[in-house]
N, CA, C and O atoms as a Tinker XYZ file with bonds, in Angstrom:
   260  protein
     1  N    -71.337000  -11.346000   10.151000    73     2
     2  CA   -71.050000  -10.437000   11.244000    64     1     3
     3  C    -71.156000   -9.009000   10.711000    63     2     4     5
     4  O    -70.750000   -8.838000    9.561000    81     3
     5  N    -71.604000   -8.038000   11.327000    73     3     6
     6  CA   -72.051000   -7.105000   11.029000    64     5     7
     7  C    -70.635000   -6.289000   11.280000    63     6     8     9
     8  O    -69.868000   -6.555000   12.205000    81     7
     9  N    -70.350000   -4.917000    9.986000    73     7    10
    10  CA   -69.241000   -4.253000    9.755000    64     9    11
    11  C    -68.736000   -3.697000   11.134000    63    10    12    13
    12  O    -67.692000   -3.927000   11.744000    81    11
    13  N    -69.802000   -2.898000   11.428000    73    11    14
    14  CA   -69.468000   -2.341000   12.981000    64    13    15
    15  C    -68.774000   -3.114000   14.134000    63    14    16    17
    16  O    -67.735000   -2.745000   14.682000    81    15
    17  N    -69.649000   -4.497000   14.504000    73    15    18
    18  CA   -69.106000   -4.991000   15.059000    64    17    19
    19  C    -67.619000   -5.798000   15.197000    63    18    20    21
    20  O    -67.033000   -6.063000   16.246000    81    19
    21  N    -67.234000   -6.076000   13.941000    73    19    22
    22  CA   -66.084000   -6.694000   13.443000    64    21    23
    23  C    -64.756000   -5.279000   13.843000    63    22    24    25
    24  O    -63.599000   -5.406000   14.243000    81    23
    25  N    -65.472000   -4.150000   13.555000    73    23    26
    26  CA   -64.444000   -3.402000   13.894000    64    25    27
    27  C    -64.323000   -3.162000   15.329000    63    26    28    29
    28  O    -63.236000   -3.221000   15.903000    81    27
    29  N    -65.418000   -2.894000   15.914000    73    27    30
    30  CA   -65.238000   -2.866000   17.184000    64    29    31
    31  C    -64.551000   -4.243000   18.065000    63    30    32    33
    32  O    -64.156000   -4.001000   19.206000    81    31
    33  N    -64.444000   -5.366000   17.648000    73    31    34
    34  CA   -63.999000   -6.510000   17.850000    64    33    35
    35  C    -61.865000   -5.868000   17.296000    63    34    36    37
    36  O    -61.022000   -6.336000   18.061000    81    35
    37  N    -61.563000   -5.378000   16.673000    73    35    38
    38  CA   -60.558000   -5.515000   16.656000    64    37    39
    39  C    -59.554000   -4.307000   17.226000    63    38    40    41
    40  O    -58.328000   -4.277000   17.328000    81    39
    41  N    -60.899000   -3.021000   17.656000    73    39    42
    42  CA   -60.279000   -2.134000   18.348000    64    41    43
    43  C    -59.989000   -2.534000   19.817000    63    42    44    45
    44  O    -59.039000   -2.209000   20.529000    81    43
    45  N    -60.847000   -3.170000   20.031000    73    43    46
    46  CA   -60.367000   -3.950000   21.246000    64    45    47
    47  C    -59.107000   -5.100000   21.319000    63    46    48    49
    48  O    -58.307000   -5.218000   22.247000    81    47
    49  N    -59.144000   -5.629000   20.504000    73    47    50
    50  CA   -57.770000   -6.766000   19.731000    64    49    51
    51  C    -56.651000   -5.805000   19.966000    63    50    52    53
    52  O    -55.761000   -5.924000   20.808000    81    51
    53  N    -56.876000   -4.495000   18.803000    73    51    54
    54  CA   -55.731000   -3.665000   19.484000    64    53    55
    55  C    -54.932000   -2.965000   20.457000    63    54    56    57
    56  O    -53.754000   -2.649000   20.626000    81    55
    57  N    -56.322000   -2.824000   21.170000    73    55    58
    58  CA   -56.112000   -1.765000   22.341000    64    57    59
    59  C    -54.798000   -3.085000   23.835000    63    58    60    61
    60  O    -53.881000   -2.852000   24.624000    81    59
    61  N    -55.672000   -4.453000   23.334000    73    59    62
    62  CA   -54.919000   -5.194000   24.768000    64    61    63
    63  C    -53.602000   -5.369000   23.991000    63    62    64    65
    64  O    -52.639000   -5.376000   24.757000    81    63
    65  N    -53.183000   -5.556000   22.311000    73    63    66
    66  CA   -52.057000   -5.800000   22.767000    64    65    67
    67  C    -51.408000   -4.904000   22.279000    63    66    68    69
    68  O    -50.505000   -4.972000   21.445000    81    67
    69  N    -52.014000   -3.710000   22.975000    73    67    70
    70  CA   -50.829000   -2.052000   23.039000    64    69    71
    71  C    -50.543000   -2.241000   24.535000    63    70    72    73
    72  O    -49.436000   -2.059000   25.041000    81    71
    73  N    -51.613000   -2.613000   25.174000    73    71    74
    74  CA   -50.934000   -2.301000   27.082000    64    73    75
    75  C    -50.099000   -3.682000   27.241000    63    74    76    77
    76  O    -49.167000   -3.716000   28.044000    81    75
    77  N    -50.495000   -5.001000   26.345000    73    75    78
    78  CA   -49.227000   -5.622000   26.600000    64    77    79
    79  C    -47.901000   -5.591000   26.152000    63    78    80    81
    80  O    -46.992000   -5.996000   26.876000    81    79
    81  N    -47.709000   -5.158000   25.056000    73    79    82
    82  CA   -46.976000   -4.563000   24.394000    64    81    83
    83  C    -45.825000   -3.368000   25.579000    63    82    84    85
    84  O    -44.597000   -3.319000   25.652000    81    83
    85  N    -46.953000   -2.521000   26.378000    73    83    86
    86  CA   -46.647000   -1.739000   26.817000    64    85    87
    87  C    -45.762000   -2.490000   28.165000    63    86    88    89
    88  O    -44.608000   -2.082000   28.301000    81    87
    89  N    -46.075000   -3.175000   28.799000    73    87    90
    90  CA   -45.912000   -4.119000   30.213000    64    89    91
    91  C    -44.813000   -4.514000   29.825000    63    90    92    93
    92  O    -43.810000   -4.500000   30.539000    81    91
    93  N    -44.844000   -4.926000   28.629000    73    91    94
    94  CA   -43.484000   -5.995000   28.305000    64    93    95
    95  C    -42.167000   -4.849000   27.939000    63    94    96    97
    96  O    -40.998000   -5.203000   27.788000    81    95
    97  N    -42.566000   -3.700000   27.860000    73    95    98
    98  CA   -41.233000   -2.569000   28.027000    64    97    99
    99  C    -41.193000   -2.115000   28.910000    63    98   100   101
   100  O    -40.118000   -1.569000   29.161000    81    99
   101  N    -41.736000   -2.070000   29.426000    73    99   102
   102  CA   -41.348000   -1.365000   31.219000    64   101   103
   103  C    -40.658000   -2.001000   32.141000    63   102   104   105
   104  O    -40.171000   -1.685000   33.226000    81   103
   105  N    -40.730000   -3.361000   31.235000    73   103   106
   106  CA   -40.041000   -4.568000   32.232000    64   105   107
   107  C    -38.995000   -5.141000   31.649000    63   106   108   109
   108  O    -38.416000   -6.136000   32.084000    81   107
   109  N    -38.694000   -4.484000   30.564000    73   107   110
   110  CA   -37.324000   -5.209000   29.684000    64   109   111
   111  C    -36.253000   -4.361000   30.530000    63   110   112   113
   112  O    -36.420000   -3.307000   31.144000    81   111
   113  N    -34.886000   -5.296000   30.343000    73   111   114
   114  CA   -33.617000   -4.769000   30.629000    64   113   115
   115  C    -32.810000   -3.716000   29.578000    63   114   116   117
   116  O    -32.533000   -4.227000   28.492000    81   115
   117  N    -32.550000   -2.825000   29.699000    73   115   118
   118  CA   -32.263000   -2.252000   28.921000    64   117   119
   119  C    -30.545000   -2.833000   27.987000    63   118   120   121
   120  O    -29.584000   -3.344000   28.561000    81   119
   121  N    -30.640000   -2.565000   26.636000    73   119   122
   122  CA   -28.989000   -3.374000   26.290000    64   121   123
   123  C    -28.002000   -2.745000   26.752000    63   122   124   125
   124  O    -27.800000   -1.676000   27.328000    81   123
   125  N    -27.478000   -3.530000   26.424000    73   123   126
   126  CA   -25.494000   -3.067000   26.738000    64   125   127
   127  C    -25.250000   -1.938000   25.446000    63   126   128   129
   128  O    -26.194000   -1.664000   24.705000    81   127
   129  N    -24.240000   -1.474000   25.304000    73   127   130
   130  CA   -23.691000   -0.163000   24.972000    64   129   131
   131  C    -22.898000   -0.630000   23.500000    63   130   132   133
   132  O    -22.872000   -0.040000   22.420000    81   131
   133  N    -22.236000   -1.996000   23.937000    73   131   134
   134  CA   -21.458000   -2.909000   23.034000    64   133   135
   135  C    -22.334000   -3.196000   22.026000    63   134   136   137
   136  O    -22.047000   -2.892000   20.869000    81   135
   137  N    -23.562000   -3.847000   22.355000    73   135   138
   138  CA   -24.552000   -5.115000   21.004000    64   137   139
   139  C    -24.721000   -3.237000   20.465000    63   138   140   141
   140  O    -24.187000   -3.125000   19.361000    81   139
   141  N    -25.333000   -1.784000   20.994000    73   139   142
   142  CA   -25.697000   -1.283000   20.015000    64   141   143
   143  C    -24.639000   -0.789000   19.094000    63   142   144   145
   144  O    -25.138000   -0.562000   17.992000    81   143
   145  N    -23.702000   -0.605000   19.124000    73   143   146
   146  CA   -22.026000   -0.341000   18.308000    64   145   147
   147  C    -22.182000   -1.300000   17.394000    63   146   148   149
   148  O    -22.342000   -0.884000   16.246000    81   147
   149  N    -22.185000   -2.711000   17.582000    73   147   150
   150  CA   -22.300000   -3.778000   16.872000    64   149   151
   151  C    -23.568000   -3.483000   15.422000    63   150   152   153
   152  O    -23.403000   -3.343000   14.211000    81   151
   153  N    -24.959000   -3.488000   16.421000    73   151   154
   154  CA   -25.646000   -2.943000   15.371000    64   153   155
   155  C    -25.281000   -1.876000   14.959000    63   154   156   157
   156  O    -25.178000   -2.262000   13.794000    81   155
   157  N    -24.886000   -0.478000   14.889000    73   155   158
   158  CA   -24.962000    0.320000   14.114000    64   157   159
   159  C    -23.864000    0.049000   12.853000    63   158   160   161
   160  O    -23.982000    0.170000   11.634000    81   159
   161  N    -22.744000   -0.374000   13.716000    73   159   162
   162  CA   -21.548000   -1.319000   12.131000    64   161   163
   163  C    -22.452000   -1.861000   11.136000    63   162   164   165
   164  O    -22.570000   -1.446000    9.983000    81   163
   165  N    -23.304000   -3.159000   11.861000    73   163   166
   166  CA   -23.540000   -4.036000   10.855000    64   165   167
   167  C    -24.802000   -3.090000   10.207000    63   166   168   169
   168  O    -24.891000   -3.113000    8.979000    81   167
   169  N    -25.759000   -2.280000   10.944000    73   167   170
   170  CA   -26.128000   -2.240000    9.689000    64   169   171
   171  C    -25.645000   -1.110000    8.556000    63   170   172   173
   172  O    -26.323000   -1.178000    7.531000    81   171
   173  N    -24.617000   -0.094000    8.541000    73   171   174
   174  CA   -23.977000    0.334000    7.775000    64   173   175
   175  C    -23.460000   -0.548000    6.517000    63   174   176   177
   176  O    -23.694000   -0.456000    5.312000    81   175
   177  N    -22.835000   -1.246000    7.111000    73   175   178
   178  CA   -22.902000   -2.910000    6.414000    64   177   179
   179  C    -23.136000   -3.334000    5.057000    63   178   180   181
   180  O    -22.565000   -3.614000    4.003000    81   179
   181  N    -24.969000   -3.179000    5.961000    73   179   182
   182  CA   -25.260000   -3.534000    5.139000    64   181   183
   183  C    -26.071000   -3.289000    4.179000    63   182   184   185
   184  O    -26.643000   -4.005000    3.357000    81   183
   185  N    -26.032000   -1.296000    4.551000    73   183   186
   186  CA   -26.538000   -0.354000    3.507000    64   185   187
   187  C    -25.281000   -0.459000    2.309000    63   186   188   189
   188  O    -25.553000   -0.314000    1.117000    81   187
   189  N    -23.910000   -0.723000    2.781000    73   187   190
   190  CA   -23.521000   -0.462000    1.843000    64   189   191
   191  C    -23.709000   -1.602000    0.380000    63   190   192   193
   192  O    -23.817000   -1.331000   -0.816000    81   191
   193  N    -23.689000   -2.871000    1.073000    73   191   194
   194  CA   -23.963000   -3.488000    0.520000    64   193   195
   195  C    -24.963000   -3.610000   -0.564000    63   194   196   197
   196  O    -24.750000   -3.888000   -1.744000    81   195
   197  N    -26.430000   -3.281000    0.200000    73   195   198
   198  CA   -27.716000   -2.628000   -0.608000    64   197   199
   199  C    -27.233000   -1.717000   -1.569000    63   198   200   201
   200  O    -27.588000   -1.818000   -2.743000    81   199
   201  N    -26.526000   -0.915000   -1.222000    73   199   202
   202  CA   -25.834000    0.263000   -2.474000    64   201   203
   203  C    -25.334000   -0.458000   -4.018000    63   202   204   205
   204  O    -25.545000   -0.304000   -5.221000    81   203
   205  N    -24.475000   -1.398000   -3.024000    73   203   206
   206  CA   -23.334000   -1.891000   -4.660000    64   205   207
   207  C    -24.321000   -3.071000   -5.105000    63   206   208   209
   208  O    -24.190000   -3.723000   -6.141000    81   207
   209  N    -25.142000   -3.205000   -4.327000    73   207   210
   210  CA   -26.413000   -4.334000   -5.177000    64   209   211
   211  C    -27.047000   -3.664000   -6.099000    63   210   212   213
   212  O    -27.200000   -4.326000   -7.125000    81   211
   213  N    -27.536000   -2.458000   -6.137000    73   211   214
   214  CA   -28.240000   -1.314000   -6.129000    64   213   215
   215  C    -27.756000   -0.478000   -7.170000    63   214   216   217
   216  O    -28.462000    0.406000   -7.656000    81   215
   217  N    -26.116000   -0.799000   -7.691000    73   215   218
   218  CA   -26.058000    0.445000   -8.753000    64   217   219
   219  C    -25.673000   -0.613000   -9.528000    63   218   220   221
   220  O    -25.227000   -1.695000   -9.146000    81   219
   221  N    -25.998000    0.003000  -11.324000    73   219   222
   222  CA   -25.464000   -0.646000  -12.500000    64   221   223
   223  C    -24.559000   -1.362000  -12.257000    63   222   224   225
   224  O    -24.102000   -1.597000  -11.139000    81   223
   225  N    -24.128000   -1.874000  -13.493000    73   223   226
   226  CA   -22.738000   -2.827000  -14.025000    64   225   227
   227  C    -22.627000   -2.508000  -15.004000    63   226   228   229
   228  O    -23.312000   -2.874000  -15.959000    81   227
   229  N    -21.202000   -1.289000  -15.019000    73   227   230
   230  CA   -21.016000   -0.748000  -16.238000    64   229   231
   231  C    -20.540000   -1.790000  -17.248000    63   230   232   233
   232  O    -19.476000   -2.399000  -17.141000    81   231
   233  N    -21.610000   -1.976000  -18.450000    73   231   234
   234  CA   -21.390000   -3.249000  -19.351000    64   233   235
   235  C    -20.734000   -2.542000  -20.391000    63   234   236   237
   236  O    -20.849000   -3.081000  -21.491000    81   235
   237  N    -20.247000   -1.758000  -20.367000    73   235   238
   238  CA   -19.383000   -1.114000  -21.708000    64   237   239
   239  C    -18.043000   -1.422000  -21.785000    63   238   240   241
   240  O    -17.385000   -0.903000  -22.686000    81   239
   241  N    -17.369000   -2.390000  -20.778000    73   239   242
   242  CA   -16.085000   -3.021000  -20.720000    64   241   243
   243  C    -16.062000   -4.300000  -21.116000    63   242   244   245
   244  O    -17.161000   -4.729000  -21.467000    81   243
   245  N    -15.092000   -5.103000  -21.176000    73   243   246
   246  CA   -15.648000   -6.606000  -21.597000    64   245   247
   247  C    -15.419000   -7.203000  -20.508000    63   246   248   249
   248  O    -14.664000   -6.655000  -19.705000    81   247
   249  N    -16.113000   -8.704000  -20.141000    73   247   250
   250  CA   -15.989000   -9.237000  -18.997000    64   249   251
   251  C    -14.675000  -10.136000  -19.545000    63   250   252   253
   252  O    -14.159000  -10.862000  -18.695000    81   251
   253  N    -14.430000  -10.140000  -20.111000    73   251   254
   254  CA   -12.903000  -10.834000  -20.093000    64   253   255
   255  C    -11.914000  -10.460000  -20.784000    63   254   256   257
   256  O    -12.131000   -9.562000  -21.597000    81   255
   257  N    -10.778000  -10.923000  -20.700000    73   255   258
   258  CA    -9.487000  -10.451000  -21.373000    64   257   259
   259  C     -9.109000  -11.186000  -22.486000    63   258   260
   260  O     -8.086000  -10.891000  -23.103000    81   259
């Protein structure tokens, strides 16, 4: 298959599923007020989490007594 055409084959691929893409938000319900509170907790969450994953382990103490 020739380069050109392969691309032109997928600008079109893209283009339908941007207007469906698009259809399918114009027609969604918008959320409740509650689930986004929820998400913004959890994912604080679970930056913090990422954080303490994320920094050293000060090994200059001993792990036991």
């Amino acid at each position: 298959m020739h380069s050109d055409i392969h691309l032109q084959l997928h600008a079109l691929t893209a283009a339908e599923l941007h207007r469906e893409s698009a259809a399918d938000h114009a027609h969604a319900a918008p959320r409740p007020a509650a689930s986004t509170a929820l998400r913004v907790r959890l994912g604080w969450v679970l930056v913090e989490l990422g954080l303490r994953l994320a920094t050293p382990v000060d090994r200059s103490r001993p792990l036991a007594a």
